[in-house]
Structures are given as C-alpha cells and as structure tokens.
N, C-alpha and C positions, 0 to 999 in steps of 0.2 A: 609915598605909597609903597605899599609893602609887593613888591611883583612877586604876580603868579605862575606856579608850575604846571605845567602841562603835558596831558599824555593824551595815546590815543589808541583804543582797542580795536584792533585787527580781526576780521573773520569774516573769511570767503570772499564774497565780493563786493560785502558790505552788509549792513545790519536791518536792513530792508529786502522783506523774504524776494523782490522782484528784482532786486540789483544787477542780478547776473544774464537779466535779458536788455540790460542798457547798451545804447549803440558803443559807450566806451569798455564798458566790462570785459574781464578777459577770462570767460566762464572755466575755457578750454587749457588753460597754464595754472588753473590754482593751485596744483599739486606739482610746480614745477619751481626750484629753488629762484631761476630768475624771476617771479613774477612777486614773489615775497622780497629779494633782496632790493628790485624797483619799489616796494611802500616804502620800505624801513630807511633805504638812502632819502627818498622824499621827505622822512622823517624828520631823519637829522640833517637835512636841508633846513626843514624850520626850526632847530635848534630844540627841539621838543625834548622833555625829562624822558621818556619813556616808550616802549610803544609794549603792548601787552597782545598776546598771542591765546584764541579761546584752545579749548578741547575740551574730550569725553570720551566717555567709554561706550559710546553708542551712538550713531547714527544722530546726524541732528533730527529735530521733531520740530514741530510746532507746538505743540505741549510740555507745558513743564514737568511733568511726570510719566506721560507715557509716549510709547514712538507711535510713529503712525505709516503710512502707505502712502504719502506723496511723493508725487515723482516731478512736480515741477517746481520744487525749490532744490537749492543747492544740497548734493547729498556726500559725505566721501571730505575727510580731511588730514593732514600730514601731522606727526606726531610732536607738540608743542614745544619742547625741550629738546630733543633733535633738529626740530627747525630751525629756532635762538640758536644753537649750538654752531650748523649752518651758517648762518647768517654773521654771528659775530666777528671773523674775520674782515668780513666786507664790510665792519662799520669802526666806528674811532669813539663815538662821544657820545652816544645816544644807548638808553639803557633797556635790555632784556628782559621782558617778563612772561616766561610761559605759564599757561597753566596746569596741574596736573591733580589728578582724581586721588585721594587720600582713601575713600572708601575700602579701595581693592586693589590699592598699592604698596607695597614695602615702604617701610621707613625708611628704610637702609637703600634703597634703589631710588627713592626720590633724593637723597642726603647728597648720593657721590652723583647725581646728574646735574642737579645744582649746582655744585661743587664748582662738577669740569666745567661745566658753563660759563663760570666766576673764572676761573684761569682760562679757558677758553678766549672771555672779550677782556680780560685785564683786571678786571674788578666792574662789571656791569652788566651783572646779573640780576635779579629779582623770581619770586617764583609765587604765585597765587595758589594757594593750596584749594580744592576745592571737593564740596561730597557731593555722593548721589547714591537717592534713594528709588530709583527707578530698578523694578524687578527684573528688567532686561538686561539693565545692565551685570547687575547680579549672577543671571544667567549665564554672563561668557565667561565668569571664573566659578562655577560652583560651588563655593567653596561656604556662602551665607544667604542668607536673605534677609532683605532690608523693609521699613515701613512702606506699604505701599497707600502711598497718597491719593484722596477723593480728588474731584471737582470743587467740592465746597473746603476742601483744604489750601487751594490751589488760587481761592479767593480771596484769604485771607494770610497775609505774611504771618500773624504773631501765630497763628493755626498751626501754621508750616513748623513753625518755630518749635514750637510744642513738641510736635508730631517727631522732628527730626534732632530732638536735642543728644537722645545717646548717640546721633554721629555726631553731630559738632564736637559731644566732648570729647568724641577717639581721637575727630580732626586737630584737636588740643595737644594730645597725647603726640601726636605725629609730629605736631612744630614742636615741641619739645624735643620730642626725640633726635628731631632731624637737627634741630641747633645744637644739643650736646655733641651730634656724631661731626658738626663741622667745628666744636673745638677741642676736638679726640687728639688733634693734631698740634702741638702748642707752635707759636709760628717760626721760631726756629729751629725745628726737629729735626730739618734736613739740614745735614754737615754737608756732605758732597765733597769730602776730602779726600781725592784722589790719594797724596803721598801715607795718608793712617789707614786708608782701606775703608775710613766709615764715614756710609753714604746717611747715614740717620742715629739722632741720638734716644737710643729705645725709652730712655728716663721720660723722653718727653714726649710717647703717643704712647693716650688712657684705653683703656675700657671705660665704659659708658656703665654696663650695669645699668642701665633703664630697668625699672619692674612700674608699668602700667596695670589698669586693668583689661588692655586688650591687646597688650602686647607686650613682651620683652627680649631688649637685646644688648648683646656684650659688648659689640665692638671690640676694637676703634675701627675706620672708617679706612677705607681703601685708599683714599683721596687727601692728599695736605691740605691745611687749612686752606679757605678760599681766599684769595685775594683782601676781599673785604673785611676778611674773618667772618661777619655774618652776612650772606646776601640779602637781600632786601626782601620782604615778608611781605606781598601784599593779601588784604580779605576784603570780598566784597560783603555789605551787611546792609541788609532790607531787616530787621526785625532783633526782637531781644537777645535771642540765643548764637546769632550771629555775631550782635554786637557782644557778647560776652567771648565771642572764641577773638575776636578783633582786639581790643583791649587786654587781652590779657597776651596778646602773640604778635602782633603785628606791628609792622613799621608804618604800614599806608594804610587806611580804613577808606575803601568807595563805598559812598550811602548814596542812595536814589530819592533825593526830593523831586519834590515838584514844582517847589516856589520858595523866595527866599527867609518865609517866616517855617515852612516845611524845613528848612535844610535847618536853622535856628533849633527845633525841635530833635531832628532825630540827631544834631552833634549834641546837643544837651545829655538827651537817652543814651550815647555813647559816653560821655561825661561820665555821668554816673555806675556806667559797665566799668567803667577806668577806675572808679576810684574802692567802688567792690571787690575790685581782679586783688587787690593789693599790691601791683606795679605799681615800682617806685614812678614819683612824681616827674621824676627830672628826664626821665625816657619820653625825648619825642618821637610823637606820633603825629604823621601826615596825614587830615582827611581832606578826600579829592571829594568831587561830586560825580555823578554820570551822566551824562545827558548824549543821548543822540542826537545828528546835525546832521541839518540837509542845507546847503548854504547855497546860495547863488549872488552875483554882485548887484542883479535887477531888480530893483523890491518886485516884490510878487511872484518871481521865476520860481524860489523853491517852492512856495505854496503849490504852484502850477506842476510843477515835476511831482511832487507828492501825491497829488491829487491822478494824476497819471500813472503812475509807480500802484498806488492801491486800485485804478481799474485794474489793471494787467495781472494783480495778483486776486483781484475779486474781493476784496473785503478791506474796512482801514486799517491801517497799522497801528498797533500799540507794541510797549515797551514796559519793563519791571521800571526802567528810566524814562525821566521827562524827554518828552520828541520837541527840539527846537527847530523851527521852520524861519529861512530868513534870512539878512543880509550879514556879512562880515561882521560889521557894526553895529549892529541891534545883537548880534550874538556878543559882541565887545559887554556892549551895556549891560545885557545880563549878568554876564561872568563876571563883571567887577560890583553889579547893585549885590550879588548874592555872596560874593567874596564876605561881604561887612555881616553876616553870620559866623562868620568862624572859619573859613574854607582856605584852605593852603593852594587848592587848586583842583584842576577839570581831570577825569578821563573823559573822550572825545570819543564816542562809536560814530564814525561817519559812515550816514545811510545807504551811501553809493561808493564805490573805489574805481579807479583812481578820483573822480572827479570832488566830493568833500573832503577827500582827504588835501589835496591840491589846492582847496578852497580856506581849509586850515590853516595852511602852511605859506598861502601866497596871497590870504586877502585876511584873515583872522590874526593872525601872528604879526604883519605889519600896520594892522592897528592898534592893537595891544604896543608894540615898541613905540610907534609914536606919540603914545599917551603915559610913556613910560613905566610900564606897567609887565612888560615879558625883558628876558634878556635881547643884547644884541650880541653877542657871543656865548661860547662854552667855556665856563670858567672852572672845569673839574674832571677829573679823567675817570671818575669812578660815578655810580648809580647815587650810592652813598654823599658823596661828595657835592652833587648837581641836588640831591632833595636837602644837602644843609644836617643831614646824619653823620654824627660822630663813629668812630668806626669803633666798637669792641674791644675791650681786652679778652683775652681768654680768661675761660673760666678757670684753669687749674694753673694762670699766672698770674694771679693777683688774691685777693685775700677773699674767702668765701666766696661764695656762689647767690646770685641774684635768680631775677624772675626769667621768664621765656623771651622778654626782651634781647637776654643780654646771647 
C-alpha cells in the first residue's frame, strides 16, 4: 500500500465559524506566538507533511466576495509568512506553508519572504499563492480594481472561474517570477572567503529580466538561493482556471471533492490542465484532497458536537470542502476508499482547535500506521524531501531553461 501524506490547515480556532466559543478554544491567544507554536508542535508530534497557515488582505467574512458586519465570529489575524517565519525555529521536521495574496503583492516581496522562510526552517518551507477579487480588498492599496463578484457567481465554481481568469493568469506570472527570482542566486554564489576578501561570486547571481504583462522586474533577489532551491508551490483548485494556474506552477494541487468518484473527476480535469500547460511529464505533482473533520472516538459524539457547534452559530455549516463527521476510523476508511482515485494525500481543516486537531494526530494518525498506511517516523529533513520531490537544479546551471516547475 502506497502511504499517505498528510497535512493540516490552520485558521483561528478552527474552521467552524463557532469554534472559538468551545470550552477548550483559546479565542483570547490567537495572535499570540505561543498558541500557534502549541498546534504546529502537535503537529509534528503526529509526524504530519505539513501544516498550512490561511490569510488576506481583509478581515475574514462569511462571504466569499464581500465582507460583512459580524462581530461574533472570529475577526483579526497574524501575518502568514511572518508567523511560519516565527514558528520555524521551534520546529525540526514538519513543513511551512503560508499563504500570501498575489493580487496586491510584489513579486519581489513574496520571492525573498519565502526565501528567508526556506533558510529560516532549513529547507521546509512551502507557500500557497493566492488571489482576491473582493473590492475591499482593493481598497486598502489603491492602486486597481478588481472583478466584483455576484451571488449567482459565487454559486458556481466554473462562473467564478470565468469571472477571475485575468487574476489567475497575473497569479501565473508571479510563480514564475518568484521561482526565477529564487534561482537569481546559483547555489554556490557565496564564497565567504575570508583570506581573498570575496564573500560572493558576482558571475553567478542573474537578473531575471522577467517582462510579463502585468509586471516587470530585473532582479536578482536580495536573498541566496533557498535551501530547497525551489520551496514548495502549493494551489488550492475548485474549477478550470485554477486548475490551469495548478498545473502549470505547482508542486501540490488541493481539489475539494465530495466523494471518491468526485475526486476521480476533478484529478482527471486536472490531468488534462497538465497536459495543455506543456509541463514536462516527469515533474511530479502532489494532489491532496480537502476535507474538514470533526472527529470524536464515540461514534455519534462528532455528529452531536456539530449539531451543537451549528445551534450556537445559528445556521448549518458548509464548506467549498467536503465536512466529514465521525470517528478516527470511518475517517481512516474514507481517506484510503478515495486514495484509490488518484490522491497522494489529505489537507486536514479541523473544525475545532486544539480538540480535531488532537484527534488527528492521536486517534487518526495511529490508525493509519497500524494498517500501515502513514509513516512511523520522519524520514527527510526538508518539505521536498518528506512529499518524495526532487530538489531542482538551477536554471542558469544546467542546460536551458524549463517550465514554472522547475
């Protein structure tokens, strides 16, 4: 049996709008480094690939397009890449994924944040590019205005898709950019020879010269090559134009089925985005699933907490991800009956923190090893290394230049 990776996405105090009024929640420390460096140790307690960190450039909402005026869900969060940044010190094996907004970000300011990241935790970093096309958010840099999305847009993924393709394809233009600016640096640039006086050899960090159509820049990059040479690329993809920025840029693809003949379908429709992009064949790419989890060891208890969790928030909960409700083990089942679609592995939104995350890591993760199916150790000191990724050569040492892979 082929074992599966596992990650688990991080935000607030869990991915259920009512989490942060649970007796264990700790509403009052989200913005406090200890209360993040407790998940992420939990983390990699369970041996976990990854743990992914959200953000934005706006206030969280309820709405996928517009903000709103609620005051009794979680509001206010710590910057994604400065957190990771944070946090890497206090960890050894377990790997970094912030997210950061490409709409109304520099290139150049996402490249060397990554970067330090990537020397920061030794090579275990990762970074999820992501847009937004909400007019507020636009607002607090002046600088454009973006599509503003209906209700009836907001219904439909391939709608959205449609709607928001000229961002995906800038969002294109930025992984590009950002992975030349990380091989600007060839990996042995730096001499550091005290007795010659030269601390760098100039032959071997480029300008870039990028010319986009929404952006250009010279470089080279403030920052040495990362550790990895390239940090790990993840994109989350609900719909065509995502899956076309996925395939043709990323190392990880998270797709949101709903069932295991669902996930069968949209890796297919990713297939196909792969083989359009013109990325070479032999570039693998990890696709995880997403699913939110509320676990409990009592059959029925998560049902019962869910069912509780949506009074106190007044309305049921849904998800762009499938919501699995249920035991360790019936979550086992799932994640290995839909493995046999194509799926390299999970991100993990647990609904409640610390308690699904705990549930993960102390009743999901030791049923998985005993059916031999997750690690029992860390067998890799880098991101790259633990997903089974080859590490790069640079592009100006070796012979020509490939895709946005490389």
């Amino acid at each position: 049996m082929t074992q599966l990776h596992l990650a688990v996405a991080l935000d607030g105090t869990g991915w259920h709008p009512a989490s942060w009024r649970e007796p264990g929640a700790r509403p009052g420390e989200i913005l406090t480094a200890r209360y993040w460096a407790d998940l992420v140790a939990e983390a990699e307690r369970g041996l976990l690939d990854f743990v992914t960190f959200e953000d934005t450039l706006g206030l969280q909402t309820s709405a996928f397009h517009l903000p709103d005026d609620r005051t009794d869900h979680v509001r206010g969060r710590l910057d994604a890449v400065l957190l990771a940044a944070a946090l890497a010190p206090l960890t050894t094996h377990i790997g970094l994924v912030p997210t950061t907004n490409v709409t109304h970000t520099e290139p150049f300011h996402v490249a060397i944040g990554i970067a330090s990241l990537d020397h920061a935790s030794r090579g275990r970093a990762g970074w999820r590019p992501q847009i937004t096309s909400r007019a507020a958010d636009a607002a607090h840099f002046g600088r454009r205005t973006t599509p503003r999305l209906t209700p009836e847009d907001v219904l439909d993924p391939e709608s959205i898709a449609a709607r928001l393709r000229e961002l995906f394809g800038e969002a294109g233009e930025v992984v590009e950019a950002v992975r030349r600016l990380w091989d600007s640096w060839e990996d042995d640039a730096e001499i550091r020879d005290t007795p010659t006086g030269r601390f760098i050899d100039r032959d071997k960090v480029h300008h870039i010269d990028f010319e986009g159509r929404h952006f250009s820049i010279r470089g080279p990059s403030i920052t040495p090559r990362p550790p990895q040479g390239q940090p790990v690329v993840a994109v989350l993809a609900h719909a065509s134009t995502p899956y076309e920025l996925a395939a043709a840029a990323a190392d990880i693809v998270f797709v949101t089925p709903q069932s295991r003949a669902d996930a069968a379908t949209r890796l297919a429709e990713f297939g196909r985005a792969r083989q359009r992009s013109g990325r070479p064949a032999g570039e693998p790419v990890r696709a995880f699933a997403d699913l939110v989890v509320l676990l409990d060891a009592e059959p029925g208890r998560a049902a019962e907490r869910r069912r509780r969790l949506d009074g106190v928030d007044g309305g049921e909960f849904g998800s762009d991800a499938a919501v699995f409700t249920g035991t360790p083990g019936e979550l086992a089942d799932l994640l290995l009956d839909w493995q046999q679609a194509g799926l390299d592995g999970y991100r993990l939104r647990p609904g409640t923190l610390p308690h699904d995350l705990t549930a993960i890591t102390g009743g999901l993760v030791p049923e998985l090893q005993r059916r031999k199916a997750f690690r029992t150790a860390y067998g890799a000191d880098t991101l790259r290394g633990l997903l089974g990724l080859p590490r790069p050569a640079n592009r100006h040492t070796r012979e020509g230049t490939s895709g946005a892979g490389q």
